[in-house]
N, C-alpha and C positions, 0 to 999 in steps of 0.2 A: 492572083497567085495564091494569098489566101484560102479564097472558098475552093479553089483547086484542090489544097492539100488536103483541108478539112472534108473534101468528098474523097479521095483517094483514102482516106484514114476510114471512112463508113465504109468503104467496101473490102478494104483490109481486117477491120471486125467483122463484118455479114460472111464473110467468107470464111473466117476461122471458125465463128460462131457456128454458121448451117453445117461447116463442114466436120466438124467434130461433135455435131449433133448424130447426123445422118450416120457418120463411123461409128456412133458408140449404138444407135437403134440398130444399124445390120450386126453386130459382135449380139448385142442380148439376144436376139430376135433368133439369128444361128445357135445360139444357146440353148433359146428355147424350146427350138422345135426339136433339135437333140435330146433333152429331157423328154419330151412330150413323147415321142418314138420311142423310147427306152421302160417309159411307162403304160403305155398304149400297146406295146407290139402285142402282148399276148391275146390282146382283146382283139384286133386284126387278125390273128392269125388263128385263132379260135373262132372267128363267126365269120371265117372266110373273104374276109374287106377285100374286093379287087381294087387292083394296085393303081389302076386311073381316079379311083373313088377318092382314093386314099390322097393323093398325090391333087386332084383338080377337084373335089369337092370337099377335102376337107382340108389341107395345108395351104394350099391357094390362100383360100378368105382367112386362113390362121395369119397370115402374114398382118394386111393391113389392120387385122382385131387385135393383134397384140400390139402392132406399131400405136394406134392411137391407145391404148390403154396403158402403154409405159411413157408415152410421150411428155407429160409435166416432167416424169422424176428423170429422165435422162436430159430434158433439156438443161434441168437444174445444175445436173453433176456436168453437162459442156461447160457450160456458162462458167464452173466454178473453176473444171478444169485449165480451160484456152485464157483465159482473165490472168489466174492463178501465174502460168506462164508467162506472160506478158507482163505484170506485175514482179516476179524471179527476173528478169530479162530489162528490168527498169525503162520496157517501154513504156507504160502509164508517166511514169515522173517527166519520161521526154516530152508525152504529149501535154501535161500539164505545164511542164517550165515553156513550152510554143505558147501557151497562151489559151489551151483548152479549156471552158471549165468544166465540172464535173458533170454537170445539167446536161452539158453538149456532147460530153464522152458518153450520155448512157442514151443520146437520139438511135446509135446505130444495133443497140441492144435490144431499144423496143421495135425499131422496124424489123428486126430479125423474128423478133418475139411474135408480133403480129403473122406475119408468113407463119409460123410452126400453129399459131393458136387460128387462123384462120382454116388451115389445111386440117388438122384436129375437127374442129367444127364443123367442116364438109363432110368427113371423111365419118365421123360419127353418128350423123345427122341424114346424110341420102349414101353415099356409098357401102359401109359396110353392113346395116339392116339388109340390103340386096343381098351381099355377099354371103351373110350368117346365114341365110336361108339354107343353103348346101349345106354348109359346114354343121349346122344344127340339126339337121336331118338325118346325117351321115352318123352325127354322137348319138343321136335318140335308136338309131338303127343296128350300128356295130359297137357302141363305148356302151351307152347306160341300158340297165336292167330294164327288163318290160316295167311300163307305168301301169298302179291299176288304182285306180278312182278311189277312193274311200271318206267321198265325201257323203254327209248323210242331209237330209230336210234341206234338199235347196232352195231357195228362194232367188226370181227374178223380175223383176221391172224389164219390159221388154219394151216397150214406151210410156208415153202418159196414161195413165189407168187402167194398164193392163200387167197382168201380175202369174207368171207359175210359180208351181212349187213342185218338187219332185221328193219324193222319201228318202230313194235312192241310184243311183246312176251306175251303170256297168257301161267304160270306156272299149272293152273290148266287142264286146256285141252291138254298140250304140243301142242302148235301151235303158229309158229313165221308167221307174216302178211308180205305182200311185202319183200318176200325175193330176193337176190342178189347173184351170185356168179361169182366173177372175177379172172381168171388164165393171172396170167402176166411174161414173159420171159424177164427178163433186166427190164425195163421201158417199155417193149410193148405190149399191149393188145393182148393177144390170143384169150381167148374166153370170152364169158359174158352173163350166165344164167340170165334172168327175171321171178319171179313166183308170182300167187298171194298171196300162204301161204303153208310152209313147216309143217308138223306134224309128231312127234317121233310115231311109231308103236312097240308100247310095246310087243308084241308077237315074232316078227322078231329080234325088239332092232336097225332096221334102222329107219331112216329119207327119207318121203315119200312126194313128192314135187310133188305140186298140180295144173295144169293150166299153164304151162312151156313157155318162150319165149326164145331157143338159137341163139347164133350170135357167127360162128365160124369165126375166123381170124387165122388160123393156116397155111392154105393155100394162094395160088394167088389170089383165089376170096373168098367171102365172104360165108357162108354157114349159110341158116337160116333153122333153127327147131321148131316144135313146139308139144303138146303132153297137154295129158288132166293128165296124172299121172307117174313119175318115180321114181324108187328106188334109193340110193345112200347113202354112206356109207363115212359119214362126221364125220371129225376127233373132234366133241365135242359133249355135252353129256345134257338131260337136267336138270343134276344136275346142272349145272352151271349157269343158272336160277334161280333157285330156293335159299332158302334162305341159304344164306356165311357166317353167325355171325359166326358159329363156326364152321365151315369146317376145320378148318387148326388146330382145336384140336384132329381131329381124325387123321392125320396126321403122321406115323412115319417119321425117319429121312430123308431118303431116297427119300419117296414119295414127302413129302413139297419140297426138294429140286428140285426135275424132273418135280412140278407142279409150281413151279416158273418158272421155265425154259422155259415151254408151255405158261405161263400166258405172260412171255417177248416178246414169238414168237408171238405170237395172239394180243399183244398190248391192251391188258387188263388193267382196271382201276385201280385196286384193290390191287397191287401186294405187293403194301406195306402191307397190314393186312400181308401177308400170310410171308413177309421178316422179320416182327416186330417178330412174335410166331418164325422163326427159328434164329433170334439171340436172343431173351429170353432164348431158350432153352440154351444157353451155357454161356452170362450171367447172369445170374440168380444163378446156383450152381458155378460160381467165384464172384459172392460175397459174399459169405460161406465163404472166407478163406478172406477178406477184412473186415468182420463185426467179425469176429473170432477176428482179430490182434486192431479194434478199443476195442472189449469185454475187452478182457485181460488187454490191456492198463490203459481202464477207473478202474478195478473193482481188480488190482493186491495190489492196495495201500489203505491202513488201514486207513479211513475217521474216523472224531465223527457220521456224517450221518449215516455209515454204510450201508448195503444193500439197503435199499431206500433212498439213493442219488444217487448211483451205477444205482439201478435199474431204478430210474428218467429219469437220465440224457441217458440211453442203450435205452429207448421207445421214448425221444425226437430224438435223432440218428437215429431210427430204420424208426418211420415215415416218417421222414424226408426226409429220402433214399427213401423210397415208394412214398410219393411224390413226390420228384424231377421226380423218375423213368417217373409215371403218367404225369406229364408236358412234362416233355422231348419227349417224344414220341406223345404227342397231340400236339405240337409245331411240330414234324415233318411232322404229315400228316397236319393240316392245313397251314405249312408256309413254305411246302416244303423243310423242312429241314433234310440233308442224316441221313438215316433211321440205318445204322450202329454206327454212331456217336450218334444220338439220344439214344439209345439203351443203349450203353457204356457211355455214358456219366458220369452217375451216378457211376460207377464205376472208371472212372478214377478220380474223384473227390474226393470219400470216398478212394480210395486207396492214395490219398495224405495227406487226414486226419487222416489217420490208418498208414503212416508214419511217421510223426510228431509227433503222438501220442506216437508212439513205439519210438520213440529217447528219448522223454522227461521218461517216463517210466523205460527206461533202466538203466537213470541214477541215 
């Protein structure tokens, strides 16, 4: 009769708990997309957006990108909300004078917590990389200004001892000026292409090098070549050009990880963005069950405030977390600081808050 109640009581939580999660993601999320329309329409309606575009390629996949990017901070303010309640309502004291203890009233907190931080983690990791793909297409197309390259002397590792460099890159023509390419065995020069300017051939899908200068060292003597045009099938793309802001959102798990990998071997600038989005993905839904154990804490115990001291003091926590987050990781890329730790940081912190929280609590 017992474990009866004690299960009727987990699904009496789980229920309040998902259910006043899910209600308060659909209210922001309606929210949001109202702001985003209201700030967007001119840019629609100025570069002509058809209205299916608008509607199935870019609010579609807006839905579940904002649902998992607000997903910690609203599970927080549930938690702190429906607790809150129930605490005003002296159901907590009921289920503690049955004979509850605290340990056991917070079992149905984290299996709720696990669902949200589990569906987070799908949902960040293979679903919305797919999704973003439209939706990021549709911004670069009708929201943001044309991108134009202004990167100079690029330098690539395209594999093991092989190496271009470019002076400079025009995104809109695909065409990299004075280009390079060095093939080295050990530390010793094999060979060493000079060209005046390589161009993607969009029809083919090679890169087509233009006015050519070789210098083989492979052999005894030297071997020099030359050529007004050659094909050649070079391991990068001219995406990579082109504009990165949000590249590593289209991204599943898989692929961020194999494109970090390419981005190490080629000695790429950038690698941190693309490291930051793949340790978000997995902190981010573990601090589901770290804002979960601070909620409970704050919002178990029957205040005169009631629900908004509760709720006060869940949104200063909440931000707080979001901000650090934002430093932390801007601390990283400007101050060189490991991009891992950066990341976590936040979490190793609040999870020392959310234990201390939970000692005093219990008692």
């Amino acid at each position: 009769m017992m474990n009866n109640y004690l299960q009727r009581i987990d699904r009496y939580i789980i229920k309040r708990y998902l259910g006043t999660f899910f209600l308060a993601i659909a209210l922001i999320i309606s929210i949001s997309i109202i702001f985003d329309i209201s700030e967007k329409i001119d840019d629609f309606i100025s570069r002509n957006a058809p209205l299916k575009a608008i509607l199935i390629d870019y609010y579609l996949p807006f839905i579940p990108y904002f649902t998992n990017l607000f997903s910690a901070l609203f599970n927080f303010i549930a938690v702190i909300y429906f607790t809150s309640k129930m605490a005003a309502n002296s159901e907590i004291i009921a289920m503690m004078a049955s004979g509850i203890s605290y340990k056991r009233l917070m079992r149905p907190y984290i299996a709720a917590s696990a669902i949200i931080a589990l569906m987070s983690w799908i949902l960040g990791n293979f679903v919305i990389p797919q999704a973003n793909l439209s939706r990021v297409n549709f911004t670069n197309i009708y929201v943001n200004t044309e991108y134009i390259n202004v990167d100079k002397n690029i330098h690539r590792q395209l594999e093991p001892g092989l190496y271009v460099y470019m002076k400079s890159y025009n995104n809109r023509s695909d065409v990299g000026y004075k280009f390079t390419i060095e093939k080295f065995e050990g530390r010793q020069l094999k060979s060493k292409l000079i060209a005046d300017y390589i161009k993607w051939d969009r029809e083919k899908k090679k890169w087509v090098i233009h006015d050519y200068f070789i210098r083989d060292l492979s052999g005894p003597t030297e071997i020099i070549k030359t050529g007004s045009v050659i094909d050649t099938t070079l391991l990068m793309s001219p995406t990579e050009f082109g504009q990165q802001n949000s590249r590593q959102e289209t991204m599943n798990y898989w692929q961020i990880n194999r494109y970090i990998d390419e981005l190490k071997l080629r000695g790429v600038d950038n690698v941190s963005n693309y490291e930051k989005e793949k340790y978000q993905r997995t902190a981010g839904p573990i601090s589901t069950f770290i804002l979960t154990i601070i909620g409970v804490s704050l919002a178990s115990r029957k205040t005169r405030g009631g629900i908004g001291i509760h709720l006060g003091l869940g949104l200063l926590l909440g931000f707080s977390y979001i901000m650090f987050m934002q430093v932390s990781t801007i601390f990283a890329f400007k101050a060189g600081f490991n991009i891992i730790l950066a990341v976590w940081l936040p979490n190793i912190i609040y999870a020392l808050i959310a234990f201390v929280l939970y000692k005093r609590a219990a008692k």
